[in-house]
Backbone bond lengths (Angstrom), bond angles and torsions (degrees), N, CA, C in turn:
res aa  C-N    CA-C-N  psi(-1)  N-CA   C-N-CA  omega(-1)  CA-C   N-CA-C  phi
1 X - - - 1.445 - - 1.538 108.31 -
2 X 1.126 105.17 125.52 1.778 104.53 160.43 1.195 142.18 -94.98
3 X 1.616 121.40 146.03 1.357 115.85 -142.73 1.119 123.92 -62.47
4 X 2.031 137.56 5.94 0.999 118.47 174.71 1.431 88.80 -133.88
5 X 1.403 130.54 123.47 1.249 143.22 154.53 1.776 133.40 -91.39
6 X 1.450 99.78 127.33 1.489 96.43 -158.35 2.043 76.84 -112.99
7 X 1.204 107.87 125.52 1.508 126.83 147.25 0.917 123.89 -84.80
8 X 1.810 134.52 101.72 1.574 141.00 -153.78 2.199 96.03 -82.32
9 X 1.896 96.30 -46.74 1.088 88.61 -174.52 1.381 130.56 -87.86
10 X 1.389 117.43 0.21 1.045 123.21 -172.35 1.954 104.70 -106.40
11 X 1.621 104.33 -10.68 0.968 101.67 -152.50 1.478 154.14 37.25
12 X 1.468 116.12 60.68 0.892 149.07 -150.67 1.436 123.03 -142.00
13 X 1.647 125.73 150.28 1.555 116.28 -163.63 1.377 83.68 -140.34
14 X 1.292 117.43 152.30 1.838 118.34 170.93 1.602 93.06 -155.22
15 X 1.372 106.46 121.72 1.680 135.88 163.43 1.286 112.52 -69.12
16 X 1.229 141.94 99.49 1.094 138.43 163.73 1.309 115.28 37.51
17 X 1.816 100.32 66.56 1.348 119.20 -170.15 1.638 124.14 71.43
18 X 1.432 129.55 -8.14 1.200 126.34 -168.27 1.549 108.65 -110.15
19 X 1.055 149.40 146.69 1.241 155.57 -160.68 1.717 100.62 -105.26
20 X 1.334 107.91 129.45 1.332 110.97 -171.74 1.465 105.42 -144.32
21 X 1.005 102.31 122.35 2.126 123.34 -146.04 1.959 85.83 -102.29
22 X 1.503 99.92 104.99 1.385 112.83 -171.13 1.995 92.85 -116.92
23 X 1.898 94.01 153.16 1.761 97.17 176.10 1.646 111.15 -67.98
24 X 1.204 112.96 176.66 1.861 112.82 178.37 1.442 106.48 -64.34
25 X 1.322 106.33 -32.10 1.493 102.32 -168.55 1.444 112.77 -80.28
26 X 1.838 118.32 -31.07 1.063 103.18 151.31 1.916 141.64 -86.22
27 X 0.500 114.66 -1.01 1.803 123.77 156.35 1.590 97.97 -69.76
28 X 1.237 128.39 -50.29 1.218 102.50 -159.62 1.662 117.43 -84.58
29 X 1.720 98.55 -7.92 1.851 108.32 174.49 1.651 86.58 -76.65
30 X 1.193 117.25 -61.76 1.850 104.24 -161.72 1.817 105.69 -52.33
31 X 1.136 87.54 -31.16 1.843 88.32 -169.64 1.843 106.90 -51.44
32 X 1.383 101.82 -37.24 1.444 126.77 170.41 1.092 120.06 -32.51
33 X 1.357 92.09 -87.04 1.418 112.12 175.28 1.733 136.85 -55.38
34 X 1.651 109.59 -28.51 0.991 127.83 158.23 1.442 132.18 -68.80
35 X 1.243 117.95 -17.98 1.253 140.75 163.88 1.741 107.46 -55.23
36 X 1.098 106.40 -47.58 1.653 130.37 -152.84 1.926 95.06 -118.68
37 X 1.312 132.88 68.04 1.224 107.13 175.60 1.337 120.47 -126.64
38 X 1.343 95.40 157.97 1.506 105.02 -142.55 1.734 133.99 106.73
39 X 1.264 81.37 -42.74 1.807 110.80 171.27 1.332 118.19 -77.37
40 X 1.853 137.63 109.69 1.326 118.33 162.96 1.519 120.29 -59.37
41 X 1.513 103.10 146.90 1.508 113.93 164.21 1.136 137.15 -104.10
42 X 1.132 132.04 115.56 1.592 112.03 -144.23 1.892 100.84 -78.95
43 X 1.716 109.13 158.69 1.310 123.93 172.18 1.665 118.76 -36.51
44 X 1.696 107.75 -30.36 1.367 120.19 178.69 1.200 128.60 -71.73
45 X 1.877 108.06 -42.04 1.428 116.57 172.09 1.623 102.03 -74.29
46 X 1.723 126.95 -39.90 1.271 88.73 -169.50 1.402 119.34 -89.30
47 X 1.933 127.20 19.05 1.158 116.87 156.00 1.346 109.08 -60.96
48 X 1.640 124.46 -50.59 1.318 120.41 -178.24 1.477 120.51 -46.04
49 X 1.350 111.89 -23.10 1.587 116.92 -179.34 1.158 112.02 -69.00
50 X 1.515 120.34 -39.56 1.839 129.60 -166.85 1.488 94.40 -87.17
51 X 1.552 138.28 -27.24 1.185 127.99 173.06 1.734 106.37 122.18
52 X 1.271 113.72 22.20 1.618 138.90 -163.88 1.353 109.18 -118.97
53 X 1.513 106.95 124.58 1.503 133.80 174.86 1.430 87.80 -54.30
54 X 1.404 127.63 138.16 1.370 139.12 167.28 1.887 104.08 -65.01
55 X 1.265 123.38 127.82 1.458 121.76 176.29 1.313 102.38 -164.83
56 X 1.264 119.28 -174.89 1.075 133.08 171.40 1.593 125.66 -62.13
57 X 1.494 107.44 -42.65 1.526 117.95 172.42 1.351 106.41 -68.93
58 X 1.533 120.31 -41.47 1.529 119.56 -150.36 1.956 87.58 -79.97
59 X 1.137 130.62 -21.71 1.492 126.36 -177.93 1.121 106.79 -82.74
60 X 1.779 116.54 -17.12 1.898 90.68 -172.37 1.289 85.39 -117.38
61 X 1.727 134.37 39.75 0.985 141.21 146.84 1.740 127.54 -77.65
62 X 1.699 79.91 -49.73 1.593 94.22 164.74 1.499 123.32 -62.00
63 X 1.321 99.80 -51.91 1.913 89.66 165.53 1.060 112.78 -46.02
64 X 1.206 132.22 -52.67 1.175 120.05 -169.02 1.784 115.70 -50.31
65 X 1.447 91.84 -57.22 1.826 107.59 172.81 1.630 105.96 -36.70
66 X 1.204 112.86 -52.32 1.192 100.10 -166.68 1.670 117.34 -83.73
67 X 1.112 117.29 -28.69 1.415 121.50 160.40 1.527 117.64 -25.82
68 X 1.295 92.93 -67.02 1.512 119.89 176.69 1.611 116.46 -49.40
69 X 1.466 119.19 -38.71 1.239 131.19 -169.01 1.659 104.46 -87.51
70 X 1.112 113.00 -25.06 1.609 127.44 176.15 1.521 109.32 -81.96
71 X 1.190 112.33 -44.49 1.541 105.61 162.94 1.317 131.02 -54.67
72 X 2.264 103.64 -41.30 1.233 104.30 -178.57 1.190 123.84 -72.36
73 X 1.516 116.06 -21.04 1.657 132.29 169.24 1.274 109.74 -62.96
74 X 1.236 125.87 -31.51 1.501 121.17 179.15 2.055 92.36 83.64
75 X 1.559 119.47 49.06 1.223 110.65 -160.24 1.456 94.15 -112.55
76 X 1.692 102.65 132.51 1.421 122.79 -139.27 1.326 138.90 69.82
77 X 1.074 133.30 -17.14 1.268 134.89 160.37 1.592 130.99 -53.49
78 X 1.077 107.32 -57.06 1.548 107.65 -175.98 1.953 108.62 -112.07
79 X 1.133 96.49 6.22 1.918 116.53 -164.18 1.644 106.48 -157.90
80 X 1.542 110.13 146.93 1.306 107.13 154.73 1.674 130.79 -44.68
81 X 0.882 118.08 139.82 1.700 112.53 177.25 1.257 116.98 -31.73
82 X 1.346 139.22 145.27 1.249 137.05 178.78 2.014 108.44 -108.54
83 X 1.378 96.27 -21.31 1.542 103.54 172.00 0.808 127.58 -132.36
84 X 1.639 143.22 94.50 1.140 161.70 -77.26 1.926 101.48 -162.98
85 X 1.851 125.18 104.50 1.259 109.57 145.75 1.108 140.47 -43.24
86 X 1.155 141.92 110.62 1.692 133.02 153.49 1.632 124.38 -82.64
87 X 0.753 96.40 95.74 1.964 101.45 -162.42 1.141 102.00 -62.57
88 X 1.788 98.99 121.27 1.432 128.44 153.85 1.938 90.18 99.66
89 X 1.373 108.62 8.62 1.442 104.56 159.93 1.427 116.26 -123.05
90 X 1.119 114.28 -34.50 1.860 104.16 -172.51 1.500 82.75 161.53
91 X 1.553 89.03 -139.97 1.198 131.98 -171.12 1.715 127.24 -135.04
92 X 1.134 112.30 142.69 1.553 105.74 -176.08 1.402 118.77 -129.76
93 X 1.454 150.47 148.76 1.504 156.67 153.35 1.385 94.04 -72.40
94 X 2.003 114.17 127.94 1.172 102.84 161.91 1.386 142.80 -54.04
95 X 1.399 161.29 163.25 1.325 153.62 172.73 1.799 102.16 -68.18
96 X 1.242 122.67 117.63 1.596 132.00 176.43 1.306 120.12 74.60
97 X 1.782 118.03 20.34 1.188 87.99 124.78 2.129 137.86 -162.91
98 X 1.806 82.20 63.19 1.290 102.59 154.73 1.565 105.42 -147.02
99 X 2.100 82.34 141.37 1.236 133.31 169.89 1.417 106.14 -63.21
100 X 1.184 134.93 131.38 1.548 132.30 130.00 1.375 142.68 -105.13
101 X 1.322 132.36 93.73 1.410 130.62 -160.51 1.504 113.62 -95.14
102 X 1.025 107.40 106.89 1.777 96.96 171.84 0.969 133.74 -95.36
């Protein structure tokens, strides 16, 4: 198993075994990104992911989302980052180590 598991149907995220109770909007950016890893996603597709007209607000919304989601991961702290900027592309999930189960 790898250390960050995203449960599509249960909706659910678990950290290296621990269950970590994330908003809709964030599950559904990691869900994103985990789908695609390795790969940036740009700020546009993952407004489309949370259910958001791509704009100016809805992108510095997502930063925000993801800020938030990096804190709740505890990402960098005890591990290399698991979600990674690529400037002037998005954002990316490293390659090996998120799970997605649907």
């Amino acid at each position: 198993m790898l250390p960050l598991v995203v449960d599509v149907a249960a909706r659910r995220i678990h950290v290296q075994d621990q269950e970590i109770h994330l908003t809709r909007s964030e599950f559904d950016i990691l869900h994103a990104l985990g789908r695609r890893p390795g790969a940036p996603v740009s700020k546009d597709a993952l407004a489309r992911a949370v259910g958001s007209e791509p704009s100016g607000s809805a992108r510095r919304g997502i930063e925000v989302h993801v800020a938030n989601l990096r804190r709740k991961l505890g990402d960098g702290r005890d591990h290399p980052a698991w979600i990674r900027t690529v400037r002037g592309r998005g954002y990316l999930v490293e390659r090996g180590v998120c799970e997605i189960r649907d």
